[in-house]
C-alpha atoms as an extended CHARMM CRD file, in Angstrom:
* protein
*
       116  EXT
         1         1  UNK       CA            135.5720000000      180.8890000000      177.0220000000  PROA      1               0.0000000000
         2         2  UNK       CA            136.7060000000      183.5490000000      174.1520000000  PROA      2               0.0000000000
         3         3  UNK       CA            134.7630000000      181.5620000000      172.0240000000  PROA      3               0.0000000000
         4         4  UNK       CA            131.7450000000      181.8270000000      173.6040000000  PROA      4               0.0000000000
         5         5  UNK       CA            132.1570000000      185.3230000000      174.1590000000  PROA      5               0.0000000000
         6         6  UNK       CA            132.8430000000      186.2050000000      170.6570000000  PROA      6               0.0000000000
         7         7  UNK       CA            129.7180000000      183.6870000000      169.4170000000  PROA      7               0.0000000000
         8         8  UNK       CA            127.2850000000      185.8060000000      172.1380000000  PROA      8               0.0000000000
         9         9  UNK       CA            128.8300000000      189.3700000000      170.8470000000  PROA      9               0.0000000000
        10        10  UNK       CA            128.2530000000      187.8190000000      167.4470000000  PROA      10              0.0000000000
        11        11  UNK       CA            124.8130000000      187.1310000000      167.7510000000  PROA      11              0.0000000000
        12        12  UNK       CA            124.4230000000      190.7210000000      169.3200000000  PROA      12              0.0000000000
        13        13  UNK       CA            125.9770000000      192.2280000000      166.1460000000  PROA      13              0.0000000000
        14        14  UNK       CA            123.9430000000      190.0160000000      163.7510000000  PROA      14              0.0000000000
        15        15  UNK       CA            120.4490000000      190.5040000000      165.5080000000  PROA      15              0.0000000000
        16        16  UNK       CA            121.2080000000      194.6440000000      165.4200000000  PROA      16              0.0000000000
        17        17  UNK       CA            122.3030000000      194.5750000000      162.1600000000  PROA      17              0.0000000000
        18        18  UNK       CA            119.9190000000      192.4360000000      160.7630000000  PROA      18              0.0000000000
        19        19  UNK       CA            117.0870000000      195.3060000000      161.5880000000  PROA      19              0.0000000000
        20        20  UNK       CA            118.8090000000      197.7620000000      158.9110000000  PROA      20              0.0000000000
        21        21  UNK       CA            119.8320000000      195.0680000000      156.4720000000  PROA      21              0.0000000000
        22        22  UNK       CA            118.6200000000      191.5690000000      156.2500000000  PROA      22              0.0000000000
        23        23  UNK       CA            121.6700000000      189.1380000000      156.5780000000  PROA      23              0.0000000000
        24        24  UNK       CA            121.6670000000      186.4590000000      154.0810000000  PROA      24              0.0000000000
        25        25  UNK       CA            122.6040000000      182.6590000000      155.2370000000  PROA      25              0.0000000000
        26        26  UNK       CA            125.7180000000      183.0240000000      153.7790000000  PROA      26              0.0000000000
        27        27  UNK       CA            127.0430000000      186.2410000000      155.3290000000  PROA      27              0.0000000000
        28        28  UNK       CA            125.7180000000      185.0820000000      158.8990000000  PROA      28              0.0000000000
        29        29  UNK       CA            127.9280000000      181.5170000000      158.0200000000  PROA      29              0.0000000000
        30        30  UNK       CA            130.8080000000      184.1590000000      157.2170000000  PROA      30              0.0000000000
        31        31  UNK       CA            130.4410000000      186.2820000000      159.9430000000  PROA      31              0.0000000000
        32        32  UNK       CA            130.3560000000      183.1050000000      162.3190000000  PROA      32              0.0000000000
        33        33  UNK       CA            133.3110000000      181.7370000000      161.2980000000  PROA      33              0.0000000000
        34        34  UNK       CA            135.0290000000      185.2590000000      160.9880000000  PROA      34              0.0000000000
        35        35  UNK       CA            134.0680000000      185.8570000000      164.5570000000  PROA      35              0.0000000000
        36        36  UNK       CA            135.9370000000      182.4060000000      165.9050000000  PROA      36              0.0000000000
        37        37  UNK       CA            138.7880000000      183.2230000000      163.8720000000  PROA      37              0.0000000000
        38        38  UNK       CA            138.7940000000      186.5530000000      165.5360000000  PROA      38              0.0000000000
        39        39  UNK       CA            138.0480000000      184.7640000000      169.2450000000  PROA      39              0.0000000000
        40        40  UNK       CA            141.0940000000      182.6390000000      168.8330000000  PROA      40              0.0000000000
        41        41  UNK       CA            143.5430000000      185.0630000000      167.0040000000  PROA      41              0.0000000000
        42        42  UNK       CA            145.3330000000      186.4630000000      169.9250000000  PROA      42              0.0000000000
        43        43  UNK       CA            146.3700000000      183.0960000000      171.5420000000  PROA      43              0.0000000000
        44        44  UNK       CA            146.9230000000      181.7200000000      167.8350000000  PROA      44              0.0000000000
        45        45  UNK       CA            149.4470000000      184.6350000000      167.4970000000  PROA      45              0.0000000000
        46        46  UNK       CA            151.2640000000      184.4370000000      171.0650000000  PROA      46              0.0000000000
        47        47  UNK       CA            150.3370000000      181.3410000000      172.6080000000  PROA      47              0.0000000000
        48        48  UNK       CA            148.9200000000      181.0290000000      176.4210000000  PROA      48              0.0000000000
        49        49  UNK       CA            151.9540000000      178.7220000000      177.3480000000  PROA      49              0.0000000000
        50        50  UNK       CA            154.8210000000      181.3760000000      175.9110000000  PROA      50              0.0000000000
        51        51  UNK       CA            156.2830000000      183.4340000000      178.0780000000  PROA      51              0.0000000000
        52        52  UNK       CA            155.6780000000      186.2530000000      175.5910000000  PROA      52              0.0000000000
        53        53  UNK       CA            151.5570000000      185.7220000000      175.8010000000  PROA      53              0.0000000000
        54        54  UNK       CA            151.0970000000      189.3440000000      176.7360000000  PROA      54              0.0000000000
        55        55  UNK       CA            152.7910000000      190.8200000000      174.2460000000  PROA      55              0.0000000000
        56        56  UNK       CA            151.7280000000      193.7070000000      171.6560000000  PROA      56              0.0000000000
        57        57  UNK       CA            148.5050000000      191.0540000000      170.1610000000  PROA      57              0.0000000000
        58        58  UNK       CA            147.1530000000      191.0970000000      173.8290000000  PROA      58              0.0000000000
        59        59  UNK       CA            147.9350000000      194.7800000000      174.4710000000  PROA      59              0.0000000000
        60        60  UNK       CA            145.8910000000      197.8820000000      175.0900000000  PROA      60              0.0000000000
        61        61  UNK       CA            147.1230000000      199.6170000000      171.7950000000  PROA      61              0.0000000000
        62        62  UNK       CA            145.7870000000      196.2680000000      170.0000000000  PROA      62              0.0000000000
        63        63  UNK       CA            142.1900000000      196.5340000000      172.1480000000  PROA      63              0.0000000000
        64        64  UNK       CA            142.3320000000      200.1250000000      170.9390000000  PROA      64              0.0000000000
        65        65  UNK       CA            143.0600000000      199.2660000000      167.1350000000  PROA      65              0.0000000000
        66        66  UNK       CA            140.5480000000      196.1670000000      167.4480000000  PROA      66              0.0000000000
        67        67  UNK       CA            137.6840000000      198.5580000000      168.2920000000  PROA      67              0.0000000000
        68        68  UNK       CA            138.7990000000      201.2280000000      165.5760000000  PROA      68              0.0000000000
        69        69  UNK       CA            138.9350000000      198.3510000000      162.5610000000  PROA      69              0.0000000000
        70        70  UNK       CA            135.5630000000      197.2400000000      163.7110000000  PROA      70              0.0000000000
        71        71  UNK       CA            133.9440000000      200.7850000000      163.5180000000  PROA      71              0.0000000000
        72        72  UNK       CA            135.7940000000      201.4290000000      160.4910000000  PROA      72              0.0000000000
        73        73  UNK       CA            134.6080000000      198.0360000000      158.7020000000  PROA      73              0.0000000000
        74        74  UNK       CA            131.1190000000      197.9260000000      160.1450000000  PROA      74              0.0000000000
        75        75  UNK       CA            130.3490000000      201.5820000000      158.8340000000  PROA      75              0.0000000000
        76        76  UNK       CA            131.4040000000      200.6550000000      155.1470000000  PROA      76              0.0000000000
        77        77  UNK       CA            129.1480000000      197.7560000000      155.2340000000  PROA      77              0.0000000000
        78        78  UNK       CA            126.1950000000      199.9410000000      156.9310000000  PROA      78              0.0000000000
        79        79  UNK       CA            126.4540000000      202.6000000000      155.3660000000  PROA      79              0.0000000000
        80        80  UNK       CA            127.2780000000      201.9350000000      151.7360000000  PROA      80              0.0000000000
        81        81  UNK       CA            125.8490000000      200.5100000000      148.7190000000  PROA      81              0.0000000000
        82        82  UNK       CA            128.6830000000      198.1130000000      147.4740000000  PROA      82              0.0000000000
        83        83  UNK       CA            128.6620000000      195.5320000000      145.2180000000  PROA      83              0.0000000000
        84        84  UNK       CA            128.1280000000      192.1420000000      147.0460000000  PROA      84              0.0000000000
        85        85  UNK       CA            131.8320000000      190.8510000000      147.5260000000  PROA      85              0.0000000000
        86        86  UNK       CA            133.0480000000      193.9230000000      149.1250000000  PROA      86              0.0000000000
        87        87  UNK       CA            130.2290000000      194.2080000000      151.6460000000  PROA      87              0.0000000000
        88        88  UNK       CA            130.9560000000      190.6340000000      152.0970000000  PROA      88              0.0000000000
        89        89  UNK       CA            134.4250000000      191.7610000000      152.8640000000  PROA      89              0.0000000000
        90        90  UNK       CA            133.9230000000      194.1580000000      155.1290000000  PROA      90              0.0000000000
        91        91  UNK       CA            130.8430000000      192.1540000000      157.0890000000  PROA      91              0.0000000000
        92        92  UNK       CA            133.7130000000      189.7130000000      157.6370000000  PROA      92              0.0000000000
        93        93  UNK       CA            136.1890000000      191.8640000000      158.3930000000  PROA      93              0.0000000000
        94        94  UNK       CA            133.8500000000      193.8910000000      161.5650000000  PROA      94              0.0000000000
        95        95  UNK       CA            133.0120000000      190.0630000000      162.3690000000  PROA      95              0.0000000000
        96        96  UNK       CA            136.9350000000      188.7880000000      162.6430000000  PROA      96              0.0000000000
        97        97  UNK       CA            137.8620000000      192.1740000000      164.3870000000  PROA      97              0.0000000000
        98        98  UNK       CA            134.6550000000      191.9620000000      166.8150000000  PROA      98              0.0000000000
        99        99  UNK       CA            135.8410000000      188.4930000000      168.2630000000  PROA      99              0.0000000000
       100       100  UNK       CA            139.7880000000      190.0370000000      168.2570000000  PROA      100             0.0000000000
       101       101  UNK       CA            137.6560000000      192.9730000000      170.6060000000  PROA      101             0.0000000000
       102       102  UNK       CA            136.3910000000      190.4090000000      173.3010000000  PROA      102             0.0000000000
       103       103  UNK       CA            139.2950000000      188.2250000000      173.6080000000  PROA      103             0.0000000000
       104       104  UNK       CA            141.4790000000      191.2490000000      174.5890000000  PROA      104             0.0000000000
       105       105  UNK       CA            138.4460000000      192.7370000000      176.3350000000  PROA      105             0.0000000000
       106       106  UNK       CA            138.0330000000      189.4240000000      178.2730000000  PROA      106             0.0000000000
       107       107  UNK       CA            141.5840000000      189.5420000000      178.9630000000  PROA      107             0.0000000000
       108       108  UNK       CA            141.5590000000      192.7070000000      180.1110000000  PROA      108             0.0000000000
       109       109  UNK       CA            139.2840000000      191.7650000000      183.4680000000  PROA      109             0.0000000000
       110       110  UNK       CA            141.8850000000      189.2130000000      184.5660000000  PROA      110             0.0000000000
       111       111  UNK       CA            144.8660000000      189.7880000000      186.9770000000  PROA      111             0.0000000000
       112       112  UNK       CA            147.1340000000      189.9220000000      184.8320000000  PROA      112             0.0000000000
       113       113  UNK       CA            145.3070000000      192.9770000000      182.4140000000  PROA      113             0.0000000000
       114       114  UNK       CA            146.7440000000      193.9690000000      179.3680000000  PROA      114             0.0000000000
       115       115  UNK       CA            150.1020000000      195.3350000000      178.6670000000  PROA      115             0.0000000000
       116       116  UNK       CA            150.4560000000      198.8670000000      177.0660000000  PROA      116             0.0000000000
């Protein structure tokens, strides 16, 4: 399911972004698999069968950070004119933190919430 969140938030991000600058094949293929990477990350780092799945990857200070590295990263590759490779980076980088955003936002609506 975090997947699939991520992809749709993806496609959201892509679709806006592609009205202010045109995204090549290769940085939506990036920004794809950045995304998934990003969807998975949290359960990759503590595991759903570990006691310790809620721990500070699924908590709200992460959420909080999540959001802030995917502003940060999604401004330098809106808003400046660097060379190819680092707005490659940084496309990536908002793409990989967006899906790290939805997990712990998806998590967030279940009983269980999100530790501080």
């Amino acid at each position: 399911m975090h997947l699939v969140i991520g992809i749709i938030a993806f496609f959201t991000y892509a679709y806006l972004i592609n009205d202010i600058h045109a995204i090549s094949t290769g940085f939506f293929v990036l920004g794809l698999f950045a995304v998934v990477a990003g969807s998975a990350m949290p359960d990759v780092l503590e595991a759903p069968t570990s006691s310790r799945h809620r721990g500070i990857f699924h908590s709200r200070r992460a959420l909080k950070c999540s959001v802030i590295i995917f502003g940060l990263t999604a401004a330098i590759g809106l808003l400046s004119s660097l060379p190819s490779l680092s707005t490659a980076i940084s496309f990536g980088l908002s793409c990989f933190f967006l899906g790290y955003f939805f997990h712990l936002l998806a998590d967030s609506t279940t009983r269980r919430e999100l530790p501080e």
